[in-house]
KOLZA-995866 format. One record per atom (N, C-alpha, C): atom name; chain; z, x, y; residue in one letter. Coordinates in steps of 0.1 Angstrom, whole numbers, plus 2048, in hexadecimal, padded with zeros to 3 digits. Each point is the difference from the previous one (the first is absolute). Example, Ala and Ser with C-alpha at 12.3 -4.5 7.8 and 13.67 -1.06 7.14 Angstrom:
BEGIN
<atom pavex="N" kegu="A" zz="84E" xx="884" yy="7C7" bamar="A"/>
<atom pavex="CA" kegu="A" zz="800" xx="7F7" yy="80C" bamar="A"/>
<atom pavex="C" kegu="A" zz="800" xx="809" yy="80C" bamar="A"/>
<atom pavex="N" kegu="A" zz="7F9" xx="7FC" yy="80B" bamar="S"/>
<atom pavex="CA" kegu="A" zz="800" xx="809" yy="80B" bamar="S"/>
<atom pavex="C" kegu="A" zz="808" xx="7F8" yy="80B" bamar="S"/>
This chain:
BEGIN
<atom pavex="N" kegu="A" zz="C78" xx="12F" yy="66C" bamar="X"/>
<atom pavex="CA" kegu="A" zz="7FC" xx="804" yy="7F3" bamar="X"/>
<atom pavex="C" kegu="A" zz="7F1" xx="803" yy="800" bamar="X"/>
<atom pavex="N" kegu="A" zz="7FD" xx="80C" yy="7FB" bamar="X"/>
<atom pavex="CA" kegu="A" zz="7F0" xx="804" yy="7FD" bamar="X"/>
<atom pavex="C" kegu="A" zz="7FB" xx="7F8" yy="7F6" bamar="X"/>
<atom pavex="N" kegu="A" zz="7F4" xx="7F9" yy="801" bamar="X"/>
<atom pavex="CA" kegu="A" zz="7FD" xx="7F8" yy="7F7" bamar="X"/>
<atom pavex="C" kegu="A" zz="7F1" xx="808" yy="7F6" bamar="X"/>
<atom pavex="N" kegu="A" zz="7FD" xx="7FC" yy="7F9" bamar="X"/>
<atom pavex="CA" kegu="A" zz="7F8" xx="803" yy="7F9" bamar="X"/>
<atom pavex="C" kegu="A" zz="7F3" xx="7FD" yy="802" bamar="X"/>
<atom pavex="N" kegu="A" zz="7FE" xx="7FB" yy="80D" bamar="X"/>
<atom pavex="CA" kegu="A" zz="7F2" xx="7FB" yy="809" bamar="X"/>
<atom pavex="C" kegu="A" zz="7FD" xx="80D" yy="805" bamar="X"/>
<atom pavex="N" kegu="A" zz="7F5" xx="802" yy="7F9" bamar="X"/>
<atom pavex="CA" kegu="A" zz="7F7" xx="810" yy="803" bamar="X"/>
<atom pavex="C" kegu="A" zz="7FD" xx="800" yy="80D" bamar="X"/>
<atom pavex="N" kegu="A" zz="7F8" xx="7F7" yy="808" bamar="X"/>
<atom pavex="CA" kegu="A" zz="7FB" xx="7FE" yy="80E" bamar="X"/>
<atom pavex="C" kegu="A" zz="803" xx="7F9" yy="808" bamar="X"/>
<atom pavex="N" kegu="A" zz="800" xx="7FD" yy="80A" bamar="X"/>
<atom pavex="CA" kegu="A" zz="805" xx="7F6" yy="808" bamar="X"/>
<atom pavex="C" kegu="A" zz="7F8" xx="803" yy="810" bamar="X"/>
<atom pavex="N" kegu="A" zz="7FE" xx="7F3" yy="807" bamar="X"/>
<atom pavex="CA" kegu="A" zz="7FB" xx="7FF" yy="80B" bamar="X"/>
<atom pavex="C" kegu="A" zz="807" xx="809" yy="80D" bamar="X"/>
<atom pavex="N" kegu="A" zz="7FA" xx="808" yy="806" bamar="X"/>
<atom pavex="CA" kegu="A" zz="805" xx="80A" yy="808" bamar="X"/>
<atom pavex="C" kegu="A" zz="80D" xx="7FE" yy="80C" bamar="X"/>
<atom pavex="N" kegu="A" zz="7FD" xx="7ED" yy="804" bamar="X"/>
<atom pavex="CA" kegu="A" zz="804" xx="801" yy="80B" bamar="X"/>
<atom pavex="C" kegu="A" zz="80F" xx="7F5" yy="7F7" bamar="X"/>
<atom pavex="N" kegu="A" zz="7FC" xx="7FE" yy="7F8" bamar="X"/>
<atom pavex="CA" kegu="A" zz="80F" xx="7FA" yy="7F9" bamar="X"/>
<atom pavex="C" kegu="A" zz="809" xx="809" yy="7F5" bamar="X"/>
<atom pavex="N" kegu="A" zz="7F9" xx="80D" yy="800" bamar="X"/>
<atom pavex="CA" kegu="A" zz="809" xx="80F" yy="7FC" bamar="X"/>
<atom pavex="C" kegu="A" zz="808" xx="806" yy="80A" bamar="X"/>
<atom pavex="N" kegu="A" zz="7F5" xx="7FD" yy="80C" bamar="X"/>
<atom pavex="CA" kegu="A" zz="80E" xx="809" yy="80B" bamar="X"/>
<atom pavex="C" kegu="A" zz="806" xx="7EF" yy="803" bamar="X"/>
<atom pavex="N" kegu="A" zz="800" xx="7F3" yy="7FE" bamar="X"/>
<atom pavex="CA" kegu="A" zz="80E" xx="7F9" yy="808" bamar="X"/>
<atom pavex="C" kegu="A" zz="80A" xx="800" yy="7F0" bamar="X"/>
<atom pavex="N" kegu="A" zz="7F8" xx="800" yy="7F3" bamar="X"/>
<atom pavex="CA" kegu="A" zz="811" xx="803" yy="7F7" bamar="X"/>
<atom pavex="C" kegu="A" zz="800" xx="80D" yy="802" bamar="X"/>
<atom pavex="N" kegu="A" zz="7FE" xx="80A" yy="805" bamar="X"/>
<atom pavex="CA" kegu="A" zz="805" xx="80A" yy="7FA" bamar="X"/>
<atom pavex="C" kegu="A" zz="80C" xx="802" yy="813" bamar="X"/>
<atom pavex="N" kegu="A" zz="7FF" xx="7F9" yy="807" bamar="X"/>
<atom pavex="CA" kegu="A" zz="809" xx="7FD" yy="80E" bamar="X"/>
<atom pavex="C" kegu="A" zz="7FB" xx="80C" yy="809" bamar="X"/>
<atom pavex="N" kegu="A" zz="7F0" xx="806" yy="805" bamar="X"/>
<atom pavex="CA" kegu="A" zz="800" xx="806" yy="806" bamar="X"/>
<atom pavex="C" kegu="A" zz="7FB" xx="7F7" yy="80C" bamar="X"/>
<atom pavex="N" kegu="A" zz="7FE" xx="7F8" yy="7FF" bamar="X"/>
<atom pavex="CA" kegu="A" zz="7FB" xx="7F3" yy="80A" bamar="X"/>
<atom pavex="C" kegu="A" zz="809" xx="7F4" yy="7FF" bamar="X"/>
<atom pavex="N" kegu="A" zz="804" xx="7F9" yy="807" bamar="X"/>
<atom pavex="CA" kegu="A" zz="808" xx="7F7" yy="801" bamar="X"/>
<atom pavex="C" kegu="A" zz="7F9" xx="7F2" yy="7FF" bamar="X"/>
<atom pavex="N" kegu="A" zz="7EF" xx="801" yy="7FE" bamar="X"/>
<atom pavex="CA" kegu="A" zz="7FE" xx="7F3" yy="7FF" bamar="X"/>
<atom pavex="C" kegu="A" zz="7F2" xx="800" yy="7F6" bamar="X"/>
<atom pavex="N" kegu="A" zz="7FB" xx="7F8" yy="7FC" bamar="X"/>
<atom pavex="CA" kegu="A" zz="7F0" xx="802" yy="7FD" bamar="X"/>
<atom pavex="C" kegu="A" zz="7F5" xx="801" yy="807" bamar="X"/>
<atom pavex="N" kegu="A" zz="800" xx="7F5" yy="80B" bamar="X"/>
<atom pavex="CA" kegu="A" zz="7F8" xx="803" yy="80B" bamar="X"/>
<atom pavex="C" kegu="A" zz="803" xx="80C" yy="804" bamar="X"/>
<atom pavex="N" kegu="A" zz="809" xx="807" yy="804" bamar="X"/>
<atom pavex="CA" kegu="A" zz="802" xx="80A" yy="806" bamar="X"/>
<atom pavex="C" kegu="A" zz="7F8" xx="80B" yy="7F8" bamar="X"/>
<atom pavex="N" kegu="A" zz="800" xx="801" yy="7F2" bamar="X"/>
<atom pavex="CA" kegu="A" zz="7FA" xx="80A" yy="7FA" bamar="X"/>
<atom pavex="C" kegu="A" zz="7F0" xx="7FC" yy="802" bamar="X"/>
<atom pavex="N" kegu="A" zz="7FD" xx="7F4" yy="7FD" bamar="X"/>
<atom pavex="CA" kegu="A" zz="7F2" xx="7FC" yy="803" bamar="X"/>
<atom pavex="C" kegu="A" zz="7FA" xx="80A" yy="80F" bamar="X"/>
<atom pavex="N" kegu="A" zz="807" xx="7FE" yy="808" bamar="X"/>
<atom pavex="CA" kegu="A" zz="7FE" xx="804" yy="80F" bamar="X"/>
<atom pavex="C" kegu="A" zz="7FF" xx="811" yy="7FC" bamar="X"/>
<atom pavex="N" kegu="A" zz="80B" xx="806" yy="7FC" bamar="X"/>
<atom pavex="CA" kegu="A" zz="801" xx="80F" yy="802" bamar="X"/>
<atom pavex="C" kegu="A" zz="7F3" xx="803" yy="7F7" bamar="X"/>
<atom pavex="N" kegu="A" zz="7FC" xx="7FA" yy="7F3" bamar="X"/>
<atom pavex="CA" kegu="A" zz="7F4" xx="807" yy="7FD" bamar="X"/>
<atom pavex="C" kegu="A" zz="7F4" xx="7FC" yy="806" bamar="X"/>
<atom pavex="N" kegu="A" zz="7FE" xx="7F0" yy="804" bamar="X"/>
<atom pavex="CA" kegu="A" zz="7F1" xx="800" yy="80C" bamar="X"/>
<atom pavex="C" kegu="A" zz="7FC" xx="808" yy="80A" bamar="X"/>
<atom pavex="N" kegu="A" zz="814" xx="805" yy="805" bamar="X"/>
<atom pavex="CA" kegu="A" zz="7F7" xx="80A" yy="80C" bamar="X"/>
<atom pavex="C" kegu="A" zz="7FC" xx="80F" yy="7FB" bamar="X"/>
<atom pavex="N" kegu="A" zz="806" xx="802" yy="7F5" bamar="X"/>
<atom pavex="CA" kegu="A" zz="7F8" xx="80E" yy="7F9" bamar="X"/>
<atom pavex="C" kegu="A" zz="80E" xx="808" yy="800" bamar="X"/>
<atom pavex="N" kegu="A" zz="80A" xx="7FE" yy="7FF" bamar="X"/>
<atom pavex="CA" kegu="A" zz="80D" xx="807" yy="804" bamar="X"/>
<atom pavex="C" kegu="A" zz="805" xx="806" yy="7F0" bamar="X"/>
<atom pavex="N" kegu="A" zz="7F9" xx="7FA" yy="7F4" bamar="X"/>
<atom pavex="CA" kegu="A" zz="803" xx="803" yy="7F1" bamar="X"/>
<atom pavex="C" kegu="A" zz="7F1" xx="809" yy="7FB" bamar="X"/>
<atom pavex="N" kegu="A" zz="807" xx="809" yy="7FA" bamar="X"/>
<atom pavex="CA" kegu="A" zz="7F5" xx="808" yy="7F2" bamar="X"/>
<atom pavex="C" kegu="A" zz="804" xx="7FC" yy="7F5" bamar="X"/>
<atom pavex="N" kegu="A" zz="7F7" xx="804" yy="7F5" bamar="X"/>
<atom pavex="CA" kegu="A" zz="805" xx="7FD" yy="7F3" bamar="X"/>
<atom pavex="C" kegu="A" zz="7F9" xx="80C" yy="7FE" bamar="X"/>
<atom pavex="N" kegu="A" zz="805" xx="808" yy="7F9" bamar="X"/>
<atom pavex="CA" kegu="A" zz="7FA" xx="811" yy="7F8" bamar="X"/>
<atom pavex="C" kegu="A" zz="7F8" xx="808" yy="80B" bamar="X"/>
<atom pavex="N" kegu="A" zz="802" xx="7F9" yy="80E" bamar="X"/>
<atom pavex="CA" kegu="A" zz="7FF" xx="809" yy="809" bamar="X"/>
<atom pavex="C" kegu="A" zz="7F3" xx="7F9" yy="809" bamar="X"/>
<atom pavex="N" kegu="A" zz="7FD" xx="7F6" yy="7FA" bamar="X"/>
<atom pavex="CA" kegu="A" zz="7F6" xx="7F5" yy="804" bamar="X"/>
<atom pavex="C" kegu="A" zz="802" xx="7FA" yy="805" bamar="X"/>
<atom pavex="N" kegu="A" zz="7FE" xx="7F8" yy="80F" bamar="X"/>
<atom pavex="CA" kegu="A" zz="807" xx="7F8" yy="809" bamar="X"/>
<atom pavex="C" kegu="A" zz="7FA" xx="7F0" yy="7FB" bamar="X"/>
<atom pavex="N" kegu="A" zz="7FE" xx="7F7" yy="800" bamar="X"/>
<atom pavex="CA" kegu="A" zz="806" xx="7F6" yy="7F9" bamar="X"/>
<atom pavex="C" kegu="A" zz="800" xx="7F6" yy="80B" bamar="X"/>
<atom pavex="N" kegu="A" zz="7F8" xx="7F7" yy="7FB" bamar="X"/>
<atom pavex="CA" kegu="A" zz="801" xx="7F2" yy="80C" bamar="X"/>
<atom pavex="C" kegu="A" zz="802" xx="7F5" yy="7F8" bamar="X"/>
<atom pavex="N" kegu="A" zz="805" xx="800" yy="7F5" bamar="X"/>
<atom pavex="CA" kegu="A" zz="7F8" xx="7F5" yy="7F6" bamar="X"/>
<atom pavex="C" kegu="A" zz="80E" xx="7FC" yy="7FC" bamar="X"/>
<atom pavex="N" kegu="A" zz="807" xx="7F4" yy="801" bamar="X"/>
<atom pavex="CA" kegu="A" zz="810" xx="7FE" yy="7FD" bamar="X"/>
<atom pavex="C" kegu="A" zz="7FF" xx="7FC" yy="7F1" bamar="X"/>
<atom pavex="N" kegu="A" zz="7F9" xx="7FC" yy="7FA" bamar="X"/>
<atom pavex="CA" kegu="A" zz="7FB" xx="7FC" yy="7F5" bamar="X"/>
<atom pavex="C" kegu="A" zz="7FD" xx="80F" yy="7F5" bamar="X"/>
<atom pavex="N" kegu="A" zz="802" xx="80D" yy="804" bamar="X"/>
<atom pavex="CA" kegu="A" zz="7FF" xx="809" yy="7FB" bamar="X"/>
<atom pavex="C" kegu="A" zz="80D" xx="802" yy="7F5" bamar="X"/>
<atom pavex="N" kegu="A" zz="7F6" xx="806" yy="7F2" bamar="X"/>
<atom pavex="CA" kegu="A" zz="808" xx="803" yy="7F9" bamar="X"/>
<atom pavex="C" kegu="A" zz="80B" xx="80B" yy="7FC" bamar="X"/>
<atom pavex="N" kegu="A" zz="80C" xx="800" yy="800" bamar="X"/>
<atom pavex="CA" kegu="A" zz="808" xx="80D" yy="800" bamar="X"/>
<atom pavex="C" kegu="A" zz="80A" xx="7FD" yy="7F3" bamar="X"/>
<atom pavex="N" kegu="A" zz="803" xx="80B" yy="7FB" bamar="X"/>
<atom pavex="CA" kegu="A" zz="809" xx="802" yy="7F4" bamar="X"/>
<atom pavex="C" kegu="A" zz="804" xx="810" yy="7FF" bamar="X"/>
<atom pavex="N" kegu="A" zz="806" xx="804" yy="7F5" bamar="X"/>
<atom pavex="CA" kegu="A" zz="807" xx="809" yy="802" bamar="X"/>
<atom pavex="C" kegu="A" zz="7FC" xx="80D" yy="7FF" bamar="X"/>
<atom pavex="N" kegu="A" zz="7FF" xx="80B" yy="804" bamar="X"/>
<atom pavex="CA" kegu="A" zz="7FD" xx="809" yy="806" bamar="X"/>
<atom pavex="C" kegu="A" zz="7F7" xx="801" yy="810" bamar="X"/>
<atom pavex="N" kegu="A" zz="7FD" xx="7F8" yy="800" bamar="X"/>
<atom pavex="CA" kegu="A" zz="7F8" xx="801" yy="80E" bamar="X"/>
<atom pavex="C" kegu="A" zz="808" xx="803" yy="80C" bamar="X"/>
<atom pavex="N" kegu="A" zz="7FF" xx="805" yy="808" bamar="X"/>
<atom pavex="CA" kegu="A" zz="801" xx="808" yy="80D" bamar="X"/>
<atom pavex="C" kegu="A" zz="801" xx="7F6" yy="80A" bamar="X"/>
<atom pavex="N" kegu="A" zz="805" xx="7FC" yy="806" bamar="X"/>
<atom pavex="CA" kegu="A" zz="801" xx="7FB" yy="80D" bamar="X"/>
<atom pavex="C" kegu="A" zz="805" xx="807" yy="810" bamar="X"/>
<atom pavex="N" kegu="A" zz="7F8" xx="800" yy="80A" bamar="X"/>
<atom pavex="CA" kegu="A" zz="803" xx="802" yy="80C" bamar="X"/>
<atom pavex="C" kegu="A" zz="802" xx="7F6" yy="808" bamar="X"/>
<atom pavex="N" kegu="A" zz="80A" xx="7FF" yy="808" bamar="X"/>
<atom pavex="CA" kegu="A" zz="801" xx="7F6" yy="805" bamar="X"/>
<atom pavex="C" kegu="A" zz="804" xx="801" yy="811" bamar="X"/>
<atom pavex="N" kegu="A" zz="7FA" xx="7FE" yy="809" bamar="X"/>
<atom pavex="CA" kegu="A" zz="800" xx="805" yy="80E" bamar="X"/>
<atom pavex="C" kegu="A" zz="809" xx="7F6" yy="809" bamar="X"/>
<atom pavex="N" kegu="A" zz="80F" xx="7FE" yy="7FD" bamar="X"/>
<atom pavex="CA" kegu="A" zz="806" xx="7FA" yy="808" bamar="X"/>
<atom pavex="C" kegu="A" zz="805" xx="801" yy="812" bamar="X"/>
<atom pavex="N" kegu="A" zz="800" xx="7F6" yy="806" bamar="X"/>
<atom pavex="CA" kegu="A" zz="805" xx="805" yy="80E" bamar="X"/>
<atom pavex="C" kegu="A" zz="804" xx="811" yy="805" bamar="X"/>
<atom pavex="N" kegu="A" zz="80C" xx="801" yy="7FB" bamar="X"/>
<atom pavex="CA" kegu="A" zz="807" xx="80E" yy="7FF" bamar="X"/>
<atom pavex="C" kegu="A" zz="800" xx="80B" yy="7F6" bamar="X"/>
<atom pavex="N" kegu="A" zz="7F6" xx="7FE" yy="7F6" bamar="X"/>
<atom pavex="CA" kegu="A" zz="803" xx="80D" yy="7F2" bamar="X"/>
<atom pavex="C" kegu="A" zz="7F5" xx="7F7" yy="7FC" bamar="X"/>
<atom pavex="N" kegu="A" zz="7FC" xx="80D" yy="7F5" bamar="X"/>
<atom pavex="CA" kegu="A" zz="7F9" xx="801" yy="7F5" bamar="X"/>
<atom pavex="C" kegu="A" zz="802" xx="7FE" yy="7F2" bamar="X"/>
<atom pavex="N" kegu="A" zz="7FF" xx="7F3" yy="7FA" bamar="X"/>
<atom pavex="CA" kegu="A" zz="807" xx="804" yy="7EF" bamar="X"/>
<atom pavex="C" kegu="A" zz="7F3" xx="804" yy="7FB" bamar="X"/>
<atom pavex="N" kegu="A" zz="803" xx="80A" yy="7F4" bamar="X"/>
<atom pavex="CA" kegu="A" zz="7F8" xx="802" yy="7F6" bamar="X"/>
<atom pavex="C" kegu="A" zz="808" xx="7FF" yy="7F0" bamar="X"/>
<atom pavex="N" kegu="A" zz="7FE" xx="7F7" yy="7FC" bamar="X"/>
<atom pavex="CA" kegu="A" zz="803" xx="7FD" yy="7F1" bamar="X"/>
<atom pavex="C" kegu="A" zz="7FB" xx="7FF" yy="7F6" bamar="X"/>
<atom pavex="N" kegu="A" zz="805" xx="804" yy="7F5" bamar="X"/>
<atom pavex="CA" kegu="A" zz="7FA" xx="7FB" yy="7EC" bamar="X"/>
<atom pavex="C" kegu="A" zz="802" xx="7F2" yy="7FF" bamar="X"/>
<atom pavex="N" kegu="A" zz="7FC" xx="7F5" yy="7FF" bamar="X"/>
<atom pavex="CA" kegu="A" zz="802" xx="7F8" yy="7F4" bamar="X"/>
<atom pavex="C" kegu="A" zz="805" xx="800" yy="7F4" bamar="X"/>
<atom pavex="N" kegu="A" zz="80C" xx="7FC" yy="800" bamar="X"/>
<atom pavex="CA" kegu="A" zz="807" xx="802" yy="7EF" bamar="X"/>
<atom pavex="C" kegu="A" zz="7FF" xx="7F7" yy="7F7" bamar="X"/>
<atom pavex="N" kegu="A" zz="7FC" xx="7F3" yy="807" bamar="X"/>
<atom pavex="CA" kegu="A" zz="7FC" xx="7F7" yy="7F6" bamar="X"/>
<atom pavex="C" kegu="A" zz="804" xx="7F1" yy="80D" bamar="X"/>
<atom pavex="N" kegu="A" zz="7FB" xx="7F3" yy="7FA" bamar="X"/>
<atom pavex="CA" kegu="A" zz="801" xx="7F4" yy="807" bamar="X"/>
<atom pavex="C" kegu="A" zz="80F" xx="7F6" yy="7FF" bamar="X"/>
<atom pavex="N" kegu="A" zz="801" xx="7F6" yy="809" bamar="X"/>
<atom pavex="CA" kegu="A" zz="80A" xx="7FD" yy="801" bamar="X"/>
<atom pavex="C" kegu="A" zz="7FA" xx="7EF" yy="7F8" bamar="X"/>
<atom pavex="N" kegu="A" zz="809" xx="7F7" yy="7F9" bamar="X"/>
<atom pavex="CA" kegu="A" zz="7FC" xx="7F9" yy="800" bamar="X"/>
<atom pavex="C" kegu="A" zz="805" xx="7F2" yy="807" bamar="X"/>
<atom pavex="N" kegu="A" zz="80A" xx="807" yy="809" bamar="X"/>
<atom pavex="CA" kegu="A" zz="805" xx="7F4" yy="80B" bamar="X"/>
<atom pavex="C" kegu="A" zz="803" xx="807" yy="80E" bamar="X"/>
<atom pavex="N" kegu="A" zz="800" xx="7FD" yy="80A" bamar="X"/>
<atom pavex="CA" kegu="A" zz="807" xx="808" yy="80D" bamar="X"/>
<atom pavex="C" kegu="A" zz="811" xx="7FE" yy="7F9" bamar="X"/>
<atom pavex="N" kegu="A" zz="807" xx="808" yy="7FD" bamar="X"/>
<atom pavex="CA" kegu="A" zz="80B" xx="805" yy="7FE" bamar="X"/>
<atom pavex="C" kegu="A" zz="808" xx="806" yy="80D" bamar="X"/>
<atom pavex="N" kegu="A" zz="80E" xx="802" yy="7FC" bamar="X"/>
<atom pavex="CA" kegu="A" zz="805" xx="80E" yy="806" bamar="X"/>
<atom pavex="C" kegu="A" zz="7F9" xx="809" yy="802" bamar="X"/>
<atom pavex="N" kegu="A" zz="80A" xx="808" yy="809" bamar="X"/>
<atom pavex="CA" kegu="A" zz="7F9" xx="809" yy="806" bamar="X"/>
<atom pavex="C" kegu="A" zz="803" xx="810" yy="7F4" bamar="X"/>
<atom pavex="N" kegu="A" zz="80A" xx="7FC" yy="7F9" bamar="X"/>
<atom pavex="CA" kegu="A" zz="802" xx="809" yy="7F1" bamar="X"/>
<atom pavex="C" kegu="A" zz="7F7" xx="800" yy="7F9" bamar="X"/>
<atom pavex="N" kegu="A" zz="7FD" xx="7F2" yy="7FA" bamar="X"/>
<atom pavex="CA" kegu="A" zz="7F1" xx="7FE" yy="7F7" bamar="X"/>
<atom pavex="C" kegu="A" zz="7F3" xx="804" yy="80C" bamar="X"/>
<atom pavex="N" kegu="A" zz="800" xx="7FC" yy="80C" bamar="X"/>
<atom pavex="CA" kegu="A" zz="7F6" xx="804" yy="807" bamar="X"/>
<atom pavex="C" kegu="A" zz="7FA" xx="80D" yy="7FB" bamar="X"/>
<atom pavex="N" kegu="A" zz="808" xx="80F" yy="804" bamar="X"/>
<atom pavex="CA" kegu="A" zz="804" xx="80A" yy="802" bamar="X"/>
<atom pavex="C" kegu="A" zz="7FB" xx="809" yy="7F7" bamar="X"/>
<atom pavex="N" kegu="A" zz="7FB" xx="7FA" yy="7EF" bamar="X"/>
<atom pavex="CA" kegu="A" zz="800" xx="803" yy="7F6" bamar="X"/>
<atom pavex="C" kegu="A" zz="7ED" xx="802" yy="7FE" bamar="X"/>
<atom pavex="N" kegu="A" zz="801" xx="7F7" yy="809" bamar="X"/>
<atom pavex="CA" kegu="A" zz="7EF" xx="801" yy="800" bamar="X"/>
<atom pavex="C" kegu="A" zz="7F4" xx="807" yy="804" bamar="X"/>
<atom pavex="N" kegu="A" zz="80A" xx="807" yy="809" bamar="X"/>
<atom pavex="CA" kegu="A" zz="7F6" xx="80C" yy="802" bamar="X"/>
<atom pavex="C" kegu="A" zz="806" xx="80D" yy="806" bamar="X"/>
<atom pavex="N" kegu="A" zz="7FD" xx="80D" yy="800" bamar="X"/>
<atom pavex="CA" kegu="A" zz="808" xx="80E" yy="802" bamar="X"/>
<atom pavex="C" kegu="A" zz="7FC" xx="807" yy="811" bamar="X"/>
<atom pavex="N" kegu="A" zz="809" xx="800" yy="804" bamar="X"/>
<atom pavex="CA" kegu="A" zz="7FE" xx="808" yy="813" bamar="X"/>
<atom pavex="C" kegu="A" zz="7F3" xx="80C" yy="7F9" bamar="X"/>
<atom pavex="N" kegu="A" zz="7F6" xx="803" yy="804" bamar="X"/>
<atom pavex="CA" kegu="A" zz="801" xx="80F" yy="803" bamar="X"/>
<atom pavex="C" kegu="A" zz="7FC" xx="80A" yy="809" bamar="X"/>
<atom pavex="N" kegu="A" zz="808" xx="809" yy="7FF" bamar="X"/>
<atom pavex="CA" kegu="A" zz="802" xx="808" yy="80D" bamar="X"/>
<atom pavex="C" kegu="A" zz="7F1" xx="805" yy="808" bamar="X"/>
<atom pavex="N" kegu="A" zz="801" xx="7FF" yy="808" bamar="X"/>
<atom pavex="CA" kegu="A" zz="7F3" xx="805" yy="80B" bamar="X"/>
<atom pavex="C" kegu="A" zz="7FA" xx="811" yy="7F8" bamar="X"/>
<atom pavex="N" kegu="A" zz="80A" xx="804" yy="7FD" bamar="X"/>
<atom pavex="CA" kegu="A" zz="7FD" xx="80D" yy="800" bamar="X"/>
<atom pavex="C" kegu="A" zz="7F7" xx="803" yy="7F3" bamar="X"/>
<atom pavex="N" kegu="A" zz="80C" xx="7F4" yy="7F7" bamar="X"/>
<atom pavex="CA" kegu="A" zz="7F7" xx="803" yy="7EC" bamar="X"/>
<atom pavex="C" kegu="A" zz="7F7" xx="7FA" yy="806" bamar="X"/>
<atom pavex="N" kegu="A" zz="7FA" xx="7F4" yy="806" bamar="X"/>
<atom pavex="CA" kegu="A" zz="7F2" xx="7FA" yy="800" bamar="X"/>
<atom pavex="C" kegu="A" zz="7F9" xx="80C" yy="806" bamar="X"/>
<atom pavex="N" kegu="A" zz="7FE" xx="807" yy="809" bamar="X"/>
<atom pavex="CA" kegu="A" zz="7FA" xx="809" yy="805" bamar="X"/>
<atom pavex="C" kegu="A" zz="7FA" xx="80C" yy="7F6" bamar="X"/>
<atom pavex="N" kegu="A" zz="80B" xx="808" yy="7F8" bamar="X"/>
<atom pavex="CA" kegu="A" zz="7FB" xx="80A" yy="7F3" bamar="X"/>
<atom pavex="C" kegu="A" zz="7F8" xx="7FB" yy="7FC" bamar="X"/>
């Protein structure tokens, strides 16, 4: 469920929203510089994010680039997860 929390700490947006599987793990992916926020790369796990903001995210094998749709107020499903933020495509980010 989207909650009504405007902002939320960066590295506990990506473990509810299930793009990371742990917190520490998100902690790690942004110290090494692997996350942007609006195209800004980002070391700071304590960084603020809410909805509209942009995310890049430099995983192992692919690239995500996503909207923020809004915050999670628990790690949920991966249904509720899902809700929280929009794929988008390499190509619209490019235009």
């Amino acid at each position: 469920m989207v909650s009504e929390v405007a902002r939320q700490r960066l590295d506990k947006w990506l473990w509810f929203s299930r793009l990371v599987k742990t917190r520490p793990l998100a902690v790690q992916l942004i110290a090494q510089g692997y996350v942007r926020v609006n195209g800004k790369r980002t070391q700071q796990s304590a960084k603020l994010v809410g909805a509209g903001d942009i995310l890049t995210i430099a995983f192992e094998r692919r690239v995500n680039v996503l909207e923020i749709l809004g915050c999670a107020e628990r790690r949920g499903p991966y249904s509720e997860a899902s809700k929280t933020y929009r794929l988008i495509d390499e190509s619209e980010a490019s235009s």
